[in-house]
C-alpha positions as CSV (number, residue, x, y, z in Angstrom):
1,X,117.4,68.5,29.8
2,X,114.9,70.9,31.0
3,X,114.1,73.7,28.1
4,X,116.3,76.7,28.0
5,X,114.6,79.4,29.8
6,X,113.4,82.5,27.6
7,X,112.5,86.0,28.9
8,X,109.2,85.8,27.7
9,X,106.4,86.7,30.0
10,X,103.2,84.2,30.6
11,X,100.0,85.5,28.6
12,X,98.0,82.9,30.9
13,X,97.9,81.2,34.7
14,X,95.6,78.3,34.8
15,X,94.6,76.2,37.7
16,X,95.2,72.8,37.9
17,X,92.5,70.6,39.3
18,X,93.7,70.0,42.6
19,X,93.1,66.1,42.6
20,X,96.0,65.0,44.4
21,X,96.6,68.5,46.8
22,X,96.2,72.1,46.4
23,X,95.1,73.3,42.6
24,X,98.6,74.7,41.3
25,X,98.8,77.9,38.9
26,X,100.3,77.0,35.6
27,X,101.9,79.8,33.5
28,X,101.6,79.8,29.9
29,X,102.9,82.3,26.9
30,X,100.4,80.0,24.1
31,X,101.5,77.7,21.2
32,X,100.2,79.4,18.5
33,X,98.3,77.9,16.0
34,X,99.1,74.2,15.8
35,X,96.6,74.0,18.9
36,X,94.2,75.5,17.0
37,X,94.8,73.1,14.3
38,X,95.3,70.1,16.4
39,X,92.1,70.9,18.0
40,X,90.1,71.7,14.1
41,X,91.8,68.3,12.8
42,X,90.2,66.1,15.7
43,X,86.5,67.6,16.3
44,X,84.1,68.6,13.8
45,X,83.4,72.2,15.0
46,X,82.2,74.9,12.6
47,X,81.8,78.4,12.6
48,X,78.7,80.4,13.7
49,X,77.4,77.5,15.5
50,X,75.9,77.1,18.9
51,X,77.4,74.7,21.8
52,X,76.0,74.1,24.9
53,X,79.2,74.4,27.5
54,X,78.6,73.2,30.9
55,X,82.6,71.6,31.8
56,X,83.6,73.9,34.5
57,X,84.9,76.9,33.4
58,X,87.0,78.1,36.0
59,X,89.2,75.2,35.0
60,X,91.6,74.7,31.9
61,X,89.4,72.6,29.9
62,X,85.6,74.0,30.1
63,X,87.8,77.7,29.5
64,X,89.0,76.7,26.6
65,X,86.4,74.9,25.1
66,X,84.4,78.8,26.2
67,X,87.5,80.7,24.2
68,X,87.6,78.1,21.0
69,X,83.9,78.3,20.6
70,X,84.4,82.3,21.1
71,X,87.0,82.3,18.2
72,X,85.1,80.8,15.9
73,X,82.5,83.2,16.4
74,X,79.5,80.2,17.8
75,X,76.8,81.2,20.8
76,X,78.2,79.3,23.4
77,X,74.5,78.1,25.9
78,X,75.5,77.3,29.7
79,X,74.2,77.0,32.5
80,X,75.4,78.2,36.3
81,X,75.0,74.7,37.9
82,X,74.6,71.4,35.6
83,X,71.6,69.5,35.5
84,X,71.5,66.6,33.3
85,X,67.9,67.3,32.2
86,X,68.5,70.7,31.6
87,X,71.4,70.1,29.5
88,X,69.3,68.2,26.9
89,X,66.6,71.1,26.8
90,X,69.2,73.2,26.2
91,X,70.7,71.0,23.5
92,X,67.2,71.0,21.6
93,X,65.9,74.8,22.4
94,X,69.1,76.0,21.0
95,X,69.7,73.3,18.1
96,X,73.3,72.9,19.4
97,X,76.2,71.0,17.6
98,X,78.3,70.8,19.7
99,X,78.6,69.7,24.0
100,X,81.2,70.2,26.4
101,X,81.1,68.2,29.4
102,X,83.3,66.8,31.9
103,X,82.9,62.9,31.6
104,X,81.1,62.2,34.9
105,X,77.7,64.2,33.1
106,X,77.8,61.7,30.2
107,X,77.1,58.9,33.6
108,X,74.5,61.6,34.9
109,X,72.8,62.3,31.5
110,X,72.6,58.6,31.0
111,X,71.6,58.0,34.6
112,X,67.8,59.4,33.6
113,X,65.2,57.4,33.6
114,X,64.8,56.5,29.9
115,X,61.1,58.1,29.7
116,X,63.3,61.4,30.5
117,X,66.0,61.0,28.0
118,X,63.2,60.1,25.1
119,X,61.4,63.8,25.5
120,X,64.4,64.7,24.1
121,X,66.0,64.5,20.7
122,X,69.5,65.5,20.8
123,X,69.8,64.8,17.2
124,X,71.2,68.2,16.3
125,X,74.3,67.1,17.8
126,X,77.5,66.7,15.7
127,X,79.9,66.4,18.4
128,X,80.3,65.9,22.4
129,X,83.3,66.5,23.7
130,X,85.3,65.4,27.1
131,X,88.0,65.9,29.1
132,X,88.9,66.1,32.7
133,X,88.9,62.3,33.8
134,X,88.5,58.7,33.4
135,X,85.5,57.9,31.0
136,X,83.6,55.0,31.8
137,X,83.3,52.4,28.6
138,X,80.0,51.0,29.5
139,X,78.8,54.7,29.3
140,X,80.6,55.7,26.4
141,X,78.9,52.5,24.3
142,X,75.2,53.7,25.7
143,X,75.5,57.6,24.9
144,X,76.8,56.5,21.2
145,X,74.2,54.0,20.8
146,X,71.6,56.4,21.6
147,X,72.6,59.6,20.5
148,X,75.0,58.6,18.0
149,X,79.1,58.3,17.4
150,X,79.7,61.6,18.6
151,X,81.9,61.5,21.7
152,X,85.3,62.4,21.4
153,X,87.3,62.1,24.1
154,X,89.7,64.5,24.9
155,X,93.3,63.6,26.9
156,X,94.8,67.3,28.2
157,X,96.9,68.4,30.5
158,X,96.8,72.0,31.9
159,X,100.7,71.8,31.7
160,X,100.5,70.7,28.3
161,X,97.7,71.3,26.2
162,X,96.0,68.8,24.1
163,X,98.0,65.7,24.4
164,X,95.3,62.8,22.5
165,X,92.0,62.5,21.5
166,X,89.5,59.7,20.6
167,X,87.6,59.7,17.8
168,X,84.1,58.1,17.9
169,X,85.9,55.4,15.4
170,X,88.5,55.0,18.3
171,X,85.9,54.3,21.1
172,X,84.0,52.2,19.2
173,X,87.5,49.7,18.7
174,X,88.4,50.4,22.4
175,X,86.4,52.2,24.7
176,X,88.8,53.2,27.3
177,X,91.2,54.8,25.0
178,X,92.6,58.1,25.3
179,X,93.0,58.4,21.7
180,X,95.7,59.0,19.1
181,X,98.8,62.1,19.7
182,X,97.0,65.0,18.7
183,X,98.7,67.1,15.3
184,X,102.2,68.4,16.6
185,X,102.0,66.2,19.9
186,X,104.8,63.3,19.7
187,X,104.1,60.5,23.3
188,X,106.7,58.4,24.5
189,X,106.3,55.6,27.3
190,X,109.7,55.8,29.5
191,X,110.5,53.6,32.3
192,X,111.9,55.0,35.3
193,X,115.4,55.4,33.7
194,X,114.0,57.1,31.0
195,X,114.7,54.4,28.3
196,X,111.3,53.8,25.8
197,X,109.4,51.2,26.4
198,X,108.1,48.2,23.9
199,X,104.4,48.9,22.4
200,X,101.9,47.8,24.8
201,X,104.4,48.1,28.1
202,X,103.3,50.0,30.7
203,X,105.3,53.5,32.2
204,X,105.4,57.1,32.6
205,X,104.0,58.9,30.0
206,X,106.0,61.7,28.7
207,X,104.8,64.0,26.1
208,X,106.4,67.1,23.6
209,X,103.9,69.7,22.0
210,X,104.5,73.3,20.6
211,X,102.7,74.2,24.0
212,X,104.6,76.7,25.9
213,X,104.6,75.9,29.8
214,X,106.1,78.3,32.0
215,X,106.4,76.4,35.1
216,X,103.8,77.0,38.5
217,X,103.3,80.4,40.0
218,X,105.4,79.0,43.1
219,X,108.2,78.5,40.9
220,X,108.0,75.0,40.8
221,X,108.4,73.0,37.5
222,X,108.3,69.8,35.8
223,X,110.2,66.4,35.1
224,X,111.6,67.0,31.3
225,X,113.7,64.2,29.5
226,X,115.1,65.4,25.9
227,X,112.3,68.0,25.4
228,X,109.7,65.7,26.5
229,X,107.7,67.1,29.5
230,X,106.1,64.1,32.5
231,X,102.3,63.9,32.4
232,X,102.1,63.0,35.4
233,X,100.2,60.0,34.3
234,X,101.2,55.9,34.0
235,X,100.0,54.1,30.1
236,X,100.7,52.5,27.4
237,X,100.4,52.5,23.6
238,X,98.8,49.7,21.4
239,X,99.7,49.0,18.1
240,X,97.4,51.2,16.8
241,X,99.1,54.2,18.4
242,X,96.1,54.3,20.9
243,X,96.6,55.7,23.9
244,X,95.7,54.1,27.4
245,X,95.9,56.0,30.7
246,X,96.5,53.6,33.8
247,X,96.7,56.2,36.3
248,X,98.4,58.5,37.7
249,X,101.8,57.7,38.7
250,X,101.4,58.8,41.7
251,X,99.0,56.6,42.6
252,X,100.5,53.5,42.3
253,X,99.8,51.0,44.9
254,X,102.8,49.4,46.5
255,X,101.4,46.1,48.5
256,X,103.7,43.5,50.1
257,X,106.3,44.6,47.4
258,X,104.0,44.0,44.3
259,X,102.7,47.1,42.3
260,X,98.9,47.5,41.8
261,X,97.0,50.1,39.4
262,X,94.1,51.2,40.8
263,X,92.3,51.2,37.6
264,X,92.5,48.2,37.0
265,X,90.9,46.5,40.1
266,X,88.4,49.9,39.5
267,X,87.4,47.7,35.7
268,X,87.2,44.8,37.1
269,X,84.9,45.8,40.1
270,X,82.9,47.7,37.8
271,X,82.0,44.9,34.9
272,X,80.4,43.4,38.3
273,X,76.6,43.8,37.1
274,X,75.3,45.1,40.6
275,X,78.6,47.8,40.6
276,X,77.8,51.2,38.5
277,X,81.5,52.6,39.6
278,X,84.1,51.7,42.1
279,X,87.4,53.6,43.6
280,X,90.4,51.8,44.3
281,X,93.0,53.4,46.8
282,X,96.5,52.6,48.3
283,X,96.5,52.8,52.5
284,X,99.1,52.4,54.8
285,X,99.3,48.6,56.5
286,X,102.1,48.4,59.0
287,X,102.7,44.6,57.3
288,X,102.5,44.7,53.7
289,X,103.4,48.7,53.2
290,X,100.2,49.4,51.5
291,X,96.6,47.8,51.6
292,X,93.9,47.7,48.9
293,X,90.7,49.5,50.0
294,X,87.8,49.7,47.5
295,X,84.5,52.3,46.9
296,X,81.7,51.0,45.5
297,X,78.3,52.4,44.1
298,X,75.5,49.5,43.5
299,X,73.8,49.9,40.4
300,X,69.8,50.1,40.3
301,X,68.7,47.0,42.2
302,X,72.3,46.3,43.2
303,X,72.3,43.8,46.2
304,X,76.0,42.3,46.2
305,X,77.8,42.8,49.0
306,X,81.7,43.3,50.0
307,X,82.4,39.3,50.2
308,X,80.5,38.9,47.1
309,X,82.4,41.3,45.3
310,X,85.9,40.4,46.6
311,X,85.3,36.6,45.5
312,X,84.3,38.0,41.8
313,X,87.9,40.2,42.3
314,X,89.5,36.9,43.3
315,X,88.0,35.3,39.9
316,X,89.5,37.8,38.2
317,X,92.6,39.2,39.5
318,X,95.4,37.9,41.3
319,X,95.1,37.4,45.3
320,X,97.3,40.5,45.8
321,X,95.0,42.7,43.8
322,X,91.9,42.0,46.3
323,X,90.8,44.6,48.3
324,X,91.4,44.2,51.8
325,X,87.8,46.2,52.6
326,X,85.1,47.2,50.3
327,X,82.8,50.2,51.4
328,X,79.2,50.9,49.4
329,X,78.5,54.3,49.2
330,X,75.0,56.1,47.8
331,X,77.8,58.0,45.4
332,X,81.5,58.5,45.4
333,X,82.7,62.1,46.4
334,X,83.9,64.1,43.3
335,X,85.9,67.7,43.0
336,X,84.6,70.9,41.0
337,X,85.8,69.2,38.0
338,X,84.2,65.8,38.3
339,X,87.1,63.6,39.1
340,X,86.8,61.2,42.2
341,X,87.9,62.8,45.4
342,X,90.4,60.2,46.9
343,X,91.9,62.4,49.3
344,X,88.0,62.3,50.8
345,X,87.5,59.2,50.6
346,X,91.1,58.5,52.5
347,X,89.8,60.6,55.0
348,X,86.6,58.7,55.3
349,X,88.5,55.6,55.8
350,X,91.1,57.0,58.7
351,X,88.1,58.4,60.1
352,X,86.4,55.1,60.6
């Protein structure tokens, strides 16, 4: 069912961002203007305007936000290495609209000491907008409350484009949504037969855009099922049509013969009030296939420790979703792009 191949040549190679092995180069010969439109119909940019920019741009996302900015003629303000600080003096010298993060400097910009966030005013701001990775909700809910509902939170893939996006309306109902299909974007939920799911089930989400991906420079491609391309990613939808990312699918936790998403042991760990953000990973246990081990950074003044924290799991969760070890870190290892570095933190844990 894979899309009849054309002899048209790739206008673009983008990176992947390497989370789960080596970054991968994606060809692409565009979608013309319906991601343009999809983008305009979501997020309130406007012409001649200035937004700061400081997502990575030697990655899909922070380039693109760099090139739609670009089109629409605005002075795009960045900055060779992120600061948190910095990125709000920027906001204000330059009376920016618009920001372009990656969501891990939403947690840093809110991470300042509040004396530090009140010398500046952000309230130029019209829009800040996200992609890359996992946003946390507690974050989410501060940054709006103090700066207003202006996140958006963008679900992309550099295969695919702008797959969802959640409207400050959206977050405010739910958080940890991924949003709403994007104009032209149609989401399905497939099990692993490829047969659609009921609203709210969990499975592979498969998605079908005007985006035009070539395949990877090594020639590799991906899973396609009646024109609809694998994200890579596990969700569901709610009755809303929101969109909720569980994971990745290839992260999926196999343990004694019982399947475990790391995200949600990660929520639960994390509404612990001494816990500002916790990993969950899959190792390999000679008895039950696969173990739970967790990551954990203590909030400010955080003093619980790893039985304290597995009981509050326990309370929560059922026995097979406890963590078999819990490890505090000062911070969890990220990539270029801000997501959590798991292969590291595998390594840590082999290397212990």
């Amino acid at each position: 069912n894979r899309p009849a191949k054309t002899d048209r040549k790739s206008r673009m190679i983008l990176l992947t961002s390497g989370t789960t092995g080596n970054p991968k180069g994606a060809k692409h010969s565009g979608g013309g203007s319906t991601e343009l439109k999809a983008i305009l119909d979501r997020v309130p940019w406007h012409t001649e305007e200035t937004t700061v920019v400081v997502a990575p741009m030697f990655h899909a996302w922070g380039f693109s936000q760099l090139v739609f900015a670009a089109s629409l003629g605005c002075t795009v303000a960045t900055r060779c290495k992120f600061d948190p600080e910095a990125t709000l003096d920027l906001i204000d010298q330059y009376q920016a609209t618009g920001l372009c993060v990656v969501p891990v400097m939403f947690d840093r910009i809110m991470d300042l000491p509040d004396e530090v966030r009140r010398r500046y005013s952000g309230r130029s701001l019209r829009f800040a907008t996200a992609s890359g990775s996992r946003m946390r909700p507690d974050v989410v809910t501060r940054f709006m409350d103090e700066f207003g509902d202006i996140i958006y939170n963008n679900y992309n893939a550099t295969e695919a484009g702008m797959i969802a996006t959640a409207t400050p309306a959206d977050l405010r109902a739910a958080p940890d949504t991924a949003g709403k299909p994007a104009v032209g974007t149609e989401i399905r939920i497939l099990d692993a037969d490829h047969r659609r799911l009921p609203t709210g089930e969990v499975g592979q989400i498969f998605v079908r855009n005007s985006n035009r991906f070539d395949g990877y420079t090594s020639g590799a491609g991906r899973n396609f099922h009646e024109g609809f391309m694998a994200s890579g990613d596990i969700g569901r939808l709610d009755e809303a049509g929101r969109l909720y990312v569980v994971g990745r699918d290839d992260e999926m936790i196999v343990s004694g013969g019982e399947n475990v998403y790391p995200i949600e042991v990660e929520k639960i760990l994390a509404a612990h009030p001494d816990v500002a953000e916790a990993a969950v990973l899959g190792v390999d246990d000679e008895q039950y296939g696969q173990r739970l081990a967790a990551f954990v950074v203590l909030a400010h003044g955080g003093s619980s420790g790893p039985d304290t924290l597995k009981q509050h799991v326990r309370d929560n969760l059922a026995n097979y979703k406890v963590p078999r070890e819990i490890v505090v870190l000062d911070e969890l290892p990220r990539s270029s792009t801000g997501k959590i570095a798991r292969r590291d933190l595998l390594a840590r844990l082999s290397s212990d």
